[in-house]
N, C-alpha and C positions, 0 to 999 in steps of 0.2 A: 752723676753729681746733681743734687738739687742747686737750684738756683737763685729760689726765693724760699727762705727757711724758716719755717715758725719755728721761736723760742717759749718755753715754757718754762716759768718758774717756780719749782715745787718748795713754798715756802718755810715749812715745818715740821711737816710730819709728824710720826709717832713714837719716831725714837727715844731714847736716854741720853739728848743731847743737850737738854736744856742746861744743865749743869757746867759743859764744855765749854760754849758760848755764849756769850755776852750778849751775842747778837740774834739767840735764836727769839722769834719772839711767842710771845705766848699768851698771852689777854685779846679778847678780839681788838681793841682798839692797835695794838702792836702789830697783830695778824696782819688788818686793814691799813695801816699804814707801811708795811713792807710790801704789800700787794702794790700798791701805786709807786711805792720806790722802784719797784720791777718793770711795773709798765712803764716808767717816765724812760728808765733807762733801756726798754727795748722789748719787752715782751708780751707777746700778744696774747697771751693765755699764760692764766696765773692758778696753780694746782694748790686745794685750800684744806687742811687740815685744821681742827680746832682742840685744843689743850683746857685743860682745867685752870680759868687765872691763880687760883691760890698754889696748888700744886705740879704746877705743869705737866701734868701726867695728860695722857691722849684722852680723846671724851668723844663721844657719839650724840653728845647733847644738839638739842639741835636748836635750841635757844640761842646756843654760840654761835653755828652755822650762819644763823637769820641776824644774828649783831654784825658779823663780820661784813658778811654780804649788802646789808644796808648801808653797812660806813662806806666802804667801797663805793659803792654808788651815789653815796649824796654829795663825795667828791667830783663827781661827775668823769671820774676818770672811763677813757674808753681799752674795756679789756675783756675776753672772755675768760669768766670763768669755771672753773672745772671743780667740784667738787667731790673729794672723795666719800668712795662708799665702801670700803674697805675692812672699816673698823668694824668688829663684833664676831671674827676670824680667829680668833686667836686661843692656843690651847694647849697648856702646859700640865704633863703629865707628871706622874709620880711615876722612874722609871721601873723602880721595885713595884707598883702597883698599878699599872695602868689603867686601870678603869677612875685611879682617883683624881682628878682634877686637884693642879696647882695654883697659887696665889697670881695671878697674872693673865689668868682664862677672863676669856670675855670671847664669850660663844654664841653668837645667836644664830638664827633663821637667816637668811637670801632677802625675806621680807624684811624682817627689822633691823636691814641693817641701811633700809633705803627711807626713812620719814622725812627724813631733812629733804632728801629731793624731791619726795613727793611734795613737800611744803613749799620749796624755794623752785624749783624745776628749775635748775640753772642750764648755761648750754650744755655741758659735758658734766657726768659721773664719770667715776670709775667701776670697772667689773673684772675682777681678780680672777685668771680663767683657769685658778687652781690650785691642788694641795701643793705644800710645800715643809719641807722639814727647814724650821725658819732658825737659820746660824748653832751654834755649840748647842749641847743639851738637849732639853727634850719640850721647845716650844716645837709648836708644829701651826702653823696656817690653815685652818680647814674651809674648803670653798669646792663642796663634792659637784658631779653632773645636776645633780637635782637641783640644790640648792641654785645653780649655775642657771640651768633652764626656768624658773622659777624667775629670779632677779632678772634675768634678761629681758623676759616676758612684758612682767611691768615696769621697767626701764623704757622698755620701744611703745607700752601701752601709753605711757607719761609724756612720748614724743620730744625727750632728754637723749643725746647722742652719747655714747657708751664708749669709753677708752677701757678698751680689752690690754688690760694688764698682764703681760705676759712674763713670764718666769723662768720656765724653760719651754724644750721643743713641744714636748706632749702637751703642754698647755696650748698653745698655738693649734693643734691638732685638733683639739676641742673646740677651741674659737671657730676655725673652720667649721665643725659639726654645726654648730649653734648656725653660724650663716645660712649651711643647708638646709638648717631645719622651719628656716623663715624666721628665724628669735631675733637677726639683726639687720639693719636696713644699710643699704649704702648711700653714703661712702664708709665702709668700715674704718676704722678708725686704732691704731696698736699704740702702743705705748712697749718696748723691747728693754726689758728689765735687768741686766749684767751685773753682776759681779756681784749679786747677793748670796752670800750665806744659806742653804749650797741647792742654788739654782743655775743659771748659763751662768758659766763664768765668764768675764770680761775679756774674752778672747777674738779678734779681727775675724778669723776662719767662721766661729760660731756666730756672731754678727751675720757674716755672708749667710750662713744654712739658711741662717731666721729668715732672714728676707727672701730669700730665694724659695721659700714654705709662702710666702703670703698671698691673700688671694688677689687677682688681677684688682686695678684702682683703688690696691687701699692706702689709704694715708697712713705716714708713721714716723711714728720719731724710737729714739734710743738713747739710754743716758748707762753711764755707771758711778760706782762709788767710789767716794775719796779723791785720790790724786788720779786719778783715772777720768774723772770728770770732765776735764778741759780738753783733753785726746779725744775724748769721744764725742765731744763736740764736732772735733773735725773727722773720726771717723764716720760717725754717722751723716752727714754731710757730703763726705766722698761717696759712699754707698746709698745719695738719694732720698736720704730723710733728714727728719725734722729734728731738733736738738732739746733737751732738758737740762736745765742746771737747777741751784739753789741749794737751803741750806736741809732739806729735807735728807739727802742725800751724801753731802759734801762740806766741811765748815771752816777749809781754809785756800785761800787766794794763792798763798802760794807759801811752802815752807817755814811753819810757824808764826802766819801771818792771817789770824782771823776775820776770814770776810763777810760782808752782810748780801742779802740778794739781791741788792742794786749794783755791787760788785761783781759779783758771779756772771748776772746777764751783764753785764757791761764787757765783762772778756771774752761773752759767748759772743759777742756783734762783732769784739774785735778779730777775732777767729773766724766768722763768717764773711766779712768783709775783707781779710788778706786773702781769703780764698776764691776771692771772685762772686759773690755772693750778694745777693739784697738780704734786709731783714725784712719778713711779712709783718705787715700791719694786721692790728685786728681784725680789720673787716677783709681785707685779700685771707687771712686765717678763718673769717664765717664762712666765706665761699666754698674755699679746700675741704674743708671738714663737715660742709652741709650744713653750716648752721642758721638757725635765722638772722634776719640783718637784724643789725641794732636797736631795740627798741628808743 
């Protein structure tokens, strides 16, 4: 069982959920001020996606990245941020023609999918450690070895700690390789990806594999989708790691009752505190994950 638990809040992500909720937000000013809703209420690392204000669609801009991150901060609120680098993966074929790319591709390079961190160098990116056939139809995740070796490379050249986003086993498997190959430095760092559309599914047993694949002192949390969110707070917590909620992932509190992510981490403290548990502050979270102390 972990003891002291870092909570991470993945604010928004890239879904089609902006429509769902009321509460997702989407302008960096809403970004930024959900991020400190998250930390006031309990968590030490805030996972940051950014949206188009006008159309809430996902955006790689990184004009948005550096609005976000600067409001955050001249609140002076104390939190790590993590920003994703995820976006520009994405790839939707024509299944009668697959060589023709669908309305919904946004494909790039390993490199261009990192300017914003190069710009911002926050503590933590993310690094997606693989393909994935991403839910129904024929979107697909593309995030090959190369591309993989490449982003790693200048991720650790950047001296930005890398949450290796894992998906399924063989992803993990790869992550390993990268380690071996010197592309990442310790403390390694996972992020255990469940119940996505059709990667590990949100299953106890396949939780245990994962972890029991990982390499000796690496840090790691686990989260999954939907009404699965709040279990897996505690099962990840029974098996030793660290917890993710928010509305990236998840958008209601409970049973047709949409919550915001100060709610979310609010029942993630209350779940780790029945269970015998501290919540990690940010800076006990700089320590565990190697990060620099607080400027």
């Amino acid at each position: 069982m972990n003891h002291n638990v870092i909570i991470t809040c993945a604010l928004t992500g890239a879904g089609d959920t902006v429509g769902r909720s009321p509460h997702v937000p989407v302008s960096p000013e809403q970004i930024a001020r959900s991020a400190v809703e998250a930390a006031s209420a309990g968590a030490a690392v805030v996972h940051i996606h950014v949206r188009d204000p006008e159309t809430g669609a996902p955006s790689r801009d990184p004009r948005l990245y550096a609005e976000v991150v600067e409001r955050v901060k001249e609140t002076g609120t104390d939190v790590v941020i993590n920003l994703t680098a995820g976006m520009g993966g994405d790839l939707v074929i024509d299944p009668e023609n697959p060589l023709t790319h669908l309305s919904g591709t946004d494909l790039v390079s390993g490199l261009d999918r990192l300017p914003h961190v190069e710009e911002l160098l926050p503590d933590i990116c993310t690094l997606d450690c693989g393909s994935l056939n991403f839910g129904d139809g024929s979107n697909l995740y593309v995030s090959t070895p190369d591309m993989l070796r490449v982003g790693a490379k200048r991720i650790q050249d950047l001296g930005v700690r890398p949450e290796l986003e894992i998906f399924d086993t063989g992803q993990l498997w790869f992550a390993k390789q990268l380690l071996a190959e010197g592309l990442l430095d310790d403390p390694t760092v996972f992020q255990l990806c469940m119940g996505v559309p059709w990667g590990a599914p949100a299953d106890p047993g396949v939780l245990q594999s994962m972890v029991n694949m990982l390499p000796e002192g690496a840090q790691w949390a686990s989260f999954a989708l939907g009404r699965m969110q709040m279990p897996w707070v505690a099962q990840s917590i029974l098996l030793g790691g660290n917890v993710r909620v928010g509305l990236e992932d998840n958008l209601y509190l409970s049973k047709g009752v949409k919550a915001t992510n100060g709610q979310l981490v609010e029942r993630a403290v209350q779940i780790t505190e029945l269970l015998g548990a501290s919540v990690a502050t940010p800076d006990e979270a700089r320590v565990r994950l190697g990060l620099k102390p607080r400027a």
